[in-house]
C-alpha positions as CSV (number, residue, x, y, z in Angstrom):
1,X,20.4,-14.1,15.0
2,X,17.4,-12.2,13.9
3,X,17.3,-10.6,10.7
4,X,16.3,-6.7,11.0
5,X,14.1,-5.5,8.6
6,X,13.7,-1.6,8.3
7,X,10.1,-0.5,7.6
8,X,10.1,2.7,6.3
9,X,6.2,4.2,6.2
10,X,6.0,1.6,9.5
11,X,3.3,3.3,11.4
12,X,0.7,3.9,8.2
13,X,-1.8,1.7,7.4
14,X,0.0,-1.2,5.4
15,X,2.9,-0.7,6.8
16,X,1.8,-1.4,11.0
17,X,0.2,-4.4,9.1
18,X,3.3,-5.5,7.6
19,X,5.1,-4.8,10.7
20,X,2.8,-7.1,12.8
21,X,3.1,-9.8,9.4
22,X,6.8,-9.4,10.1
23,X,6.6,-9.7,13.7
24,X,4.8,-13.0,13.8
25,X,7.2,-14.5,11.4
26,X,9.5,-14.0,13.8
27,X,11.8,-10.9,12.5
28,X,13.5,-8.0,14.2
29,X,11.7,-4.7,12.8
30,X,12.6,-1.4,13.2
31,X,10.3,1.5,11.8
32,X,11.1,5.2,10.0
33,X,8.4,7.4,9.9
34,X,7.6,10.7,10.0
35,X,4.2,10.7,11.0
36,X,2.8,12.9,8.1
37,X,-0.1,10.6,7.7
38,X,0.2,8.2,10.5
39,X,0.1,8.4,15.0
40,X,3.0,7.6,17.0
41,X,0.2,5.5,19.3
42,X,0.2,2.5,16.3
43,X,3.6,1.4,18.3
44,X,1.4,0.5,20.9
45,X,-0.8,-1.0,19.2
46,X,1.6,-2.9,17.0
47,X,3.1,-3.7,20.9
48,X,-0.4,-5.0,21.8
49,X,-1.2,-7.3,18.9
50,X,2.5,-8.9,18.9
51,X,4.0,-8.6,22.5
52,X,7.0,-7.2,20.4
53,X,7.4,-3.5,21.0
54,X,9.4,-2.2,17.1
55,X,12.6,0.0,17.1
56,X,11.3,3.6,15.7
57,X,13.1,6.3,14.4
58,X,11.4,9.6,13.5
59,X,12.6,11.8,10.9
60,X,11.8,12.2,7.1
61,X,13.9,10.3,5.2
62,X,14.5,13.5,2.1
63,X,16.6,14.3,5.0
64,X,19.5,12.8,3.8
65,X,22.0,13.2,6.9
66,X,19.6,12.1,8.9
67,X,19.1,9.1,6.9
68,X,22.6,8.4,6.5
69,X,22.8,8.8,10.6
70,X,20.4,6.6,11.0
71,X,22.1,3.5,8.6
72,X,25.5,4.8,11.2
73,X,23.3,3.5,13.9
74,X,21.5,0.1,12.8
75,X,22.7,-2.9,10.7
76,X,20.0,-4.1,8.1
77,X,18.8,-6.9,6.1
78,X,16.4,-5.7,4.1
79,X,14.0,-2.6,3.4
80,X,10.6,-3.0,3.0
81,X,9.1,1.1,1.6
82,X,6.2,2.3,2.1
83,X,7.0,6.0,2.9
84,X,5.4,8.2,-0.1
85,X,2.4,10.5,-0.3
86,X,-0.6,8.3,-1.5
87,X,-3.5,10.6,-2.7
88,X,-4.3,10.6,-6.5
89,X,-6.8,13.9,-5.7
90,X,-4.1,15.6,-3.8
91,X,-1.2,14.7,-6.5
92,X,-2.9,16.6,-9.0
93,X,-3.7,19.9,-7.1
94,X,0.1,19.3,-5.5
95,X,2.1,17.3,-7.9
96,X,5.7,18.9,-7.3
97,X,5.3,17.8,-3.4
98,X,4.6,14.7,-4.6
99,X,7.5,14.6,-7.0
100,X,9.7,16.0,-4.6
101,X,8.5,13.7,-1.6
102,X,8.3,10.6,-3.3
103,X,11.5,10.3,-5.4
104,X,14.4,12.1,-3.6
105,X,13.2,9.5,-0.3
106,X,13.6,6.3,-2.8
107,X,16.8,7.8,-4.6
108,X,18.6,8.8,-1.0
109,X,17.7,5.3,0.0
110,X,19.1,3.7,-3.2
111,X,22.7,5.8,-2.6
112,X,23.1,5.0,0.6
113,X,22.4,1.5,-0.1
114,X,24.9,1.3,-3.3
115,X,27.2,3.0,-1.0
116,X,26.8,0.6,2.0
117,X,26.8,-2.4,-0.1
118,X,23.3,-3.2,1.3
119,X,20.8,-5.6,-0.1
120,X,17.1,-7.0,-0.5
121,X,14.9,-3.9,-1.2
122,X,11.3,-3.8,-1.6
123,X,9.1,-1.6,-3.1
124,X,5.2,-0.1,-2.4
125,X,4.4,0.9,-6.0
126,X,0.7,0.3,-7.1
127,X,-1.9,-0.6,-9.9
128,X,-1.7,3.2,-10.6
129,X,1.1,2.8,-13.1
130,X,-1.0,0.4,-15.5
131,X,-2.7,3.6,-16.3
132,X,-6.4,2.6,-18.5
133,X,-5.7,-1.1,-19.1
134,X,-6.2,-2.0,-23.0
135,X,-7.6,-5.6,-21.4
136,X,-8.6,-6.9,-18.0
137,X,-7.4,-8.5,-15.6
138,X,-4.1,-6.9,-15.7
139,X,-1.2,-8.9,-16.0
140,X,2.5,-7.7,-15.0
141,X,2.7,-8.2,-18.7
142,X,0.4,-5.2,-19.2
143,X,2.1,-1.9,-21.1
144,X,2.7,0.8,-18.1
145,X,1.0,3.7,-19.9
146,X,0.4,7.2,-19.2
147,X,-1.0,7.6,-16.1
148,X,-3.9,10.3,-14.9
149,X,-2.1,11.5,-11.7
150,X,0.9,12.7,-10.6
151,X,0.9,9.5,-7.6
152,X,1.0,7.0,-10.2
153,X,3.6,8.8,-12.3
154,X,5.8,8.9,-9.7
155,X,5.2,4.7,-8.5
156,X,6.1,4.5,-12.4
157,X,9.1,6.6,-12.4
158,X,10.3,5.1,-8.8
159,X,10.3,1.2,-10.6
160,X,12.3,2.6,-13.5
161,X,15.1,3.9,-11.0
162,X,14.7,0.7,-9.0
163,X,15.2,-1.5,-12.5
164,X,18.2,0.7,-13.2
165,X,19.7,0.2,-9.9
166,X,19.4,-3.3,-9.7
167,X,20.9,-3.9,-13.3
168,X,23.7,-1.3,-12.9
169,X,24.5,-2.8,-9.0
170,X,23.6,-6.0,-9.4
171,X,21.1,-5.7,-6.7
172,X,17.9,-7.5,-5.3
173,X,14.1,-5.4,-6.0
174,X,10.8,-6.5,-6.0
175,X,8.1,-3.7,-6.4
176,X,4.8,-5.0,-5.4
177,X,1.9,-3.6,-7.4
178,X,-1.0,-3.1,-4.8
179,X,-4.7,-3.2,-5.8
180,X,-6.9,-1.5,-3.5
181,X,-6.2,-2.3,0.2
182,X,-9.1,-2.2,2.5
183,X,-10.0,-3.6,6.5
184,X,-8.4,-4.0,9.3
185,X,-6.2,-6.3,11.4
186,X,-8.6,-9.2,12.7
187,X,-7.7,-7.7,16.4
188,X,-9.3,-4.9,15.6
189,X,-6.3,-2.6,17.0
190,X,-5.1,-1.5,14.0
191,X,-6.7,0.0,10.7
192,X,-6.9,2.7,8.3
193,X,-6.7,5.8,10.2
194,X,-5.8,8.8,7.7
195,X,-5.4,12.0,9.1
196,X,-7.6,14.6,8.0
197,X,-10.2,13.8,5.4
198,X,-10.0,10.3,3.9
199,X,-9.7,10.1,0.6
200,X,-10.4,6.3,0.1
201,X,-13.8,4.5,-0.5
202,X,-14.0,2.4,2.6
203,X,-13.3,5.0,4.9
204,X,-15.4,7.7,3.7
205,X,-18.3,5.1,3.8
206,X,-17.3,3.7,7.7
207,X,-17.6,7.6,8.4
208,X,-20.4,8.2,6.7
209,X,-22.1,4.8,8.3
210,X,-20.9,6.1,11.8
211,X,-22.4,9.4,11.3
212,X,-18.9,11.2,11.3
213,X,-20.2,12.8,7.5
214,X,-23.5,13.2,6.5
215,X,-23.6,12.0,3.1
216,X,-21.3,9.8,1.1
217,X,-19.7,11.8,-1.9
218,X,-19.2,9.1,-5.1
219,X,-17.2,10.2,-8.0
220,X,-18.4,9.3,-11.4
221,X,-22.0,7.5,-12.4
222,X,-21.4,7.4,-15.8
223,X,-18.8,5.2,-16.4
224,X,-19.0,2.1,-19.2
225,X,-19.4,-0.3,-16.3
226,X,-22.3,-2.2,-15.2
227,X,-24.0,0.6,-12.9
228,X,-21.9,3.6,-13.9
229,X,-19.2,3.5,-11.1
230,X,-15.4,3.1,-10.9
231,X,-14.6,-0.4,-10.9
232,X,-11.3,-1.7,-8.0
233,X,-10.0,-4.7,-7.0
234,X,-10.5,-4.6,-3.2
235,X,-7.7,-6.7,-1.2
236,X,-7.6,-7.1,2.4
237,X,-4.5,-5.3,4.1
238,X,-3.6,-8.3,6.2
239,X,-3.6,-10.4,2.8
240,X,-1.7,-7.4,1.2
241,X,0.5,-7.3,4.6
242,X,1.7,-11.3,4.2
243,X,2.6,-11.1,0.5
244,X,5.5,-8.5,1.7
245,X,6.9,-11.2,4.3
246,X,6.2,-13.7,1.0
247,X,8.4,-11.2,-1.2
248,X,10.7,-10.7,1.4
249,X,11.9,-14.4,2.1
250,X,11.9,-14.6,-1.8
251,X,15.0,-12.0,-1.9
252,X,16.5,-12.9,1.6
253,X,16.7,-17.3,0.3
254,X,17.9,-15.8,-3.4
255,X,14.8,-17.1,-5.1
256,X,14.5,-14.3,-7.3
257,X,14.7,-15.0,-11.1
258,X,16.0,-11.8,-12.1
259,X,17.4,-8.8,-10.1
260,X,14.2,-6.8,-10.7
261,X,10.8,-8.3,-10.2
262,X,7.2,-7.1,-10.1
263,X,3.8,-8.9,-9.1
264,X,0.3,-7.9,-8.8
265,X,-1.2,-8.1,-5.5
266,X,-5.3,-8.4,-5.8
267,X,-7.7,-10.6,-5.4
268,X,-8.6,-11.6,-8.7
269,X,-11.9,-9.6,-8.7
270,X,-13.6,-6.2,-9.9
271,X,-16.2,-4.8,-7.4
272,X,-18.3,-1.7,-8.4
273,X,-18.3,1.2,-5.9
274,X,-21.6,0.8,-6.0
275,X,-21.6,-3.1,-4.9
276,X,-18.7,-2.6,-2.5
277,X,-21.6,0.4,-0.8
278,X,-24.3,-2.6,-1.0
279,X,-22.4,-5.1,0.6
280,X,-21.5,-3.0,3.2
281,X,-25.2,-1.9,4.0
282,X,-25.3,-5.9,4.0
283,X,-22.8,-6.6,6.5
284,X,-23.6,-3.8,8.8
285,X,-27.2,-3.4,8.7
286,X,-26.4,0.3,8.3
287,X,-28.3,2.3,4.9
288,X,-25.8,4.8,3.9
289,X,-26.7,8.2,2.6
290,X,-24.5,8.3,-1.1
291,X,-25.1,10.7,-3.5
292,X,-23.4,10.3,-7.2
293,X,-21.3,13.6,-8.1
294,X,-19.2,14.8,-11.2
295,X,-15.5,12.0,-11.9
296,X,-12.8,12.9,-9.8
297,X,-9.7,14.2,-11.8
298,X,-7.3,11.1,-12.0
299,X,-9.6,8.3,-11.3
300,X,-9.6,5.6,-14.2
301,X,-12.7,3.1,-15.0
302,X,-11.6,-0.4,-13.8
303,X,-8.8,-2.1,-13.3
304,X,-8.5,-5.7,-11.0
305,X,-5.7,-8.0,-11.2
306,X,-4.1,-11.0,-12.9
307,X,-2.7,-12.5,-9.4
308,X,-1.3,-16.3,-11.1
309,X,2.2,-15.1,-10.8
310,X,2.3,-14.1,-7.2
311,X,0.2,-17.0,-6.5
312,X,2.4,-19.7,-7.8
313,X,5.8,-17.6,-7.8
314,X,5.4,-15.7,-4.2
315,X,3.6,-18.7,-3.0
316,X,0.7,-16.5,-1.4
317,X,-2.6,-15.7,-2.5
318,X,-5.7,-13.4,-0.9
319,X,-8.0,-15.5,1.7
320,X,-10.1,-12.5,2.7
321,X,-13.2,-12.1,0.8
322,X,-15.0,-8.3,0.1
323,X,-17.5,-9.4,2.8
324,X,-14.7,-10.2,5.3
325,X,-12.9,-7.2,4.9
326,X,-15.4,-4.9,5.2
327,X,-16.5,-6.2,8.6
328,X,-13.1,-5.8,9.7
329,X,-13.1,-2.1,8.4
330,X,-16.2,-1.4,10.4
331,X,-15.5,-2.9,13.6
332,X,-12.2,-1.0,13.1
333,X,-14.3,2.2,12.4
334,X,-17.1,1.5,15.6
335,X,-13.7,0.6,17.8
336,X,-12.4,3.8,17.2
C-alpha cells in the first residue's frame, strides 16, 4: 500500500514542488492549505506535471477542530510543513500575526499528533534562525543567535518545541534549514507565484525584466561585502523539493540518529545580489533597471551554507547551478 504523506503549505511554492518530488517517488499525497499565499489552480498543474491529481483539503490549520476533523478523515504516514507566513519585511511591521500564525499551526499539529500516536514529522524552518553568523559557511554546528525578524524568531522558537516534543514523546523530527530557494519546476508549470507584491529577489527582478515594475528596488549598498550587497545562498526549489523526499525516507526506514535532527539545505555558495542581477541580465539578454536604496529592516549580510552533512547523511546534494535556476525562474515568469 502507498504511504500518505500530508503536505501542509502544499499548493505554495516549495510545497507544489515537494508534492510533485513526492509524487514521482511514487507516494500518495494529500495537501492542507489555505490559500493565503498560494492558487487553488497549482492542483492542476501539480495534475499536469505528474498525471496524479493530490487529495486537498482547505481550511487553516489554527483551526483546531477543523484540523482534528480532518486527521478523523485520513490515515497518515508522515507530515511534511510548510504552512507559515514567510516575509521577514512583513514580520516586523506584523510580528504578533506572525507569532500567532506560525506557532499555534505547529503546536495543534504536535497535540494531535501526541494524541493520535502519529509519527515522522518534518519541518520548513530556515537559515533565518542562524541570525549574523560569527563564521561562514554555516554549519548546523553554528550558535542559533538572535535573530533580526520576527519570521526567523518564530522558525527558532518552532525547532525548540519540535526538540521538546520529540525528546518528551519519543518521536521522529527533522527540521530542514532552507537557504534561499529560487526557479521553477523544469516543466515550467509551476513556480514562484506570491500573491500580491513579491518580496523575494528573483521575483521582483523576473517582474522587473518583464516590465511588470519599472525599476528594481535593492536593499542595502553598503554592506562589508565585495560590492556592497546582501550576500544568499541561492538553491534551486526542485533541489530544495528532493532533499524533503531524501529526509522523509530517512524517518519512514528509521535512519535517524537521534529523535531530533537538523541539516542545512544550500548549495555551498554565496552570490551577491548584485551578481545574482548580472547573471540574470546574462542568461536572459534582458538589462534590468535596479536602483540601490536604504537596508531593509531584518535583512542580515551574508550567510551560505555548510551542506557536508546533508550530503553524505541525507544522501542528496544541489545539481542546479545559479545559472540554471534562473532560467527556470524566467521562463516561469515569460510563461505566466
Amino acid at each position: 500500500m502507498e504511504q500518505k504523506i500530508l503536505v501542509t503549505g502544499g499548493l505554495g511554492y516549495i510545497g507544489s514542488h515537494t508534492v510533485v518530488a513526492l509524487q514521482e517517488e511514487g507516494y500518495d499525497v494529500v495537501i492542507i492549505d489555505n490559500l493565503s499565499n498560494s492558487s487553488e489552480d497549482f492542483l492542476d498543474r501539480i495534475t499536469a506535471i505528474t498525471g496524479i491529481r493530490p487529495e486537498f483539503e482547505k481550511f487553516d490549520l489554527t483551526d483546531k477542530n477543523r484540523a482534528r476533523m480532518f486527521f478523523d478523515q485520513y490515515s497518515i504516514d508522515g507530515l511534511i510543513h510548510f504552512a507559515a507566513f514567510k516575509s521577514v519585511g512583513e514580520s516586523v511591521e506584523r510580528p504578533l500575526t506572525y507569532y500567532y500564525n506560525n506557532l499555534f499551526s505547529l503546536i495543534g499539529l504536535l497535540q494531535i499528533f501526541q494524541e493520535r500516536g502519529l509519527d515522522h514529522f518534518i519541518f520548513s524552518s530556515s537559515c533565518t534562525v542562524y541570525g549574523q553568523a560569527d563564521e561562514l559557511p554555516i554549519k548546523e554546528s553554528s550558535p542559533v543567535k538572535s535573530t533580526e525578524s520576527p519570521y526567523g524568531k518564530t522558525k527558532q522558537m518552532s525547532e525548540e518545541i519540535l526538540k521538546d516534543y520529540a525528546s518528551s514523546y519519543d518521536k521522529k523530527v527533522i527540521s530542514l534549514r532552507y537557504f534561499n530557494p529560487i526557479g521553477a519546476h523544469p516543466s515550467v508549470r509551476i513556480g514562484e507565484l506570491p500573491l500580491g507584491t513579491p518580496q523575494n529577489l528573483v521575483p521582483l527582478i523576473t517582474r522587473t525584466a518583464i516590465g511588470k515594475s519599472e525599476e528594481l528596488l535593492i536593499f542595502g549598498g553598503d554592506y562589508p561585502t565585495s560590492d556592497g550587497t546582501a550576500v544568499r545562498d541561492y538553491i534551486h526549489v526542485c533541489d530544495l523539493a528532493r532533499a524533503h523526499v531524501s529526509a522523509l525516507k530517512r524517518l519512514l526506514e528509521s535512519r535517524n540518529k537521534t529523535g531530533f535532527e537538523v541539516f542545512n539545505l544550500g548549495t555551498g555558495k554565496g552570490y551577491s545580489v548584485l551578481e545574482v542581477v548580472k547573471t540574470f541580465e546574462n542568461i536572459s539578454g534582458v538589462k534590468l533597471n535596479f536602483r540601490i536604496i536604504e537596508r531593509r529592516r531584518g535583512d542580515i549580510i551574508a550567510v551560505y551554507a555548510d551542506t557536508q552533512l546533508a550530503n553524505e547523511t541525507l544522501r542528496w546534494q544541489a545539481k542546479f547551478s545559479l545559472s540554471e535556476a534562473l532560467r527556470t525562474a524566467w521562463l516561469w515568469e515569460k510563461r505566466l
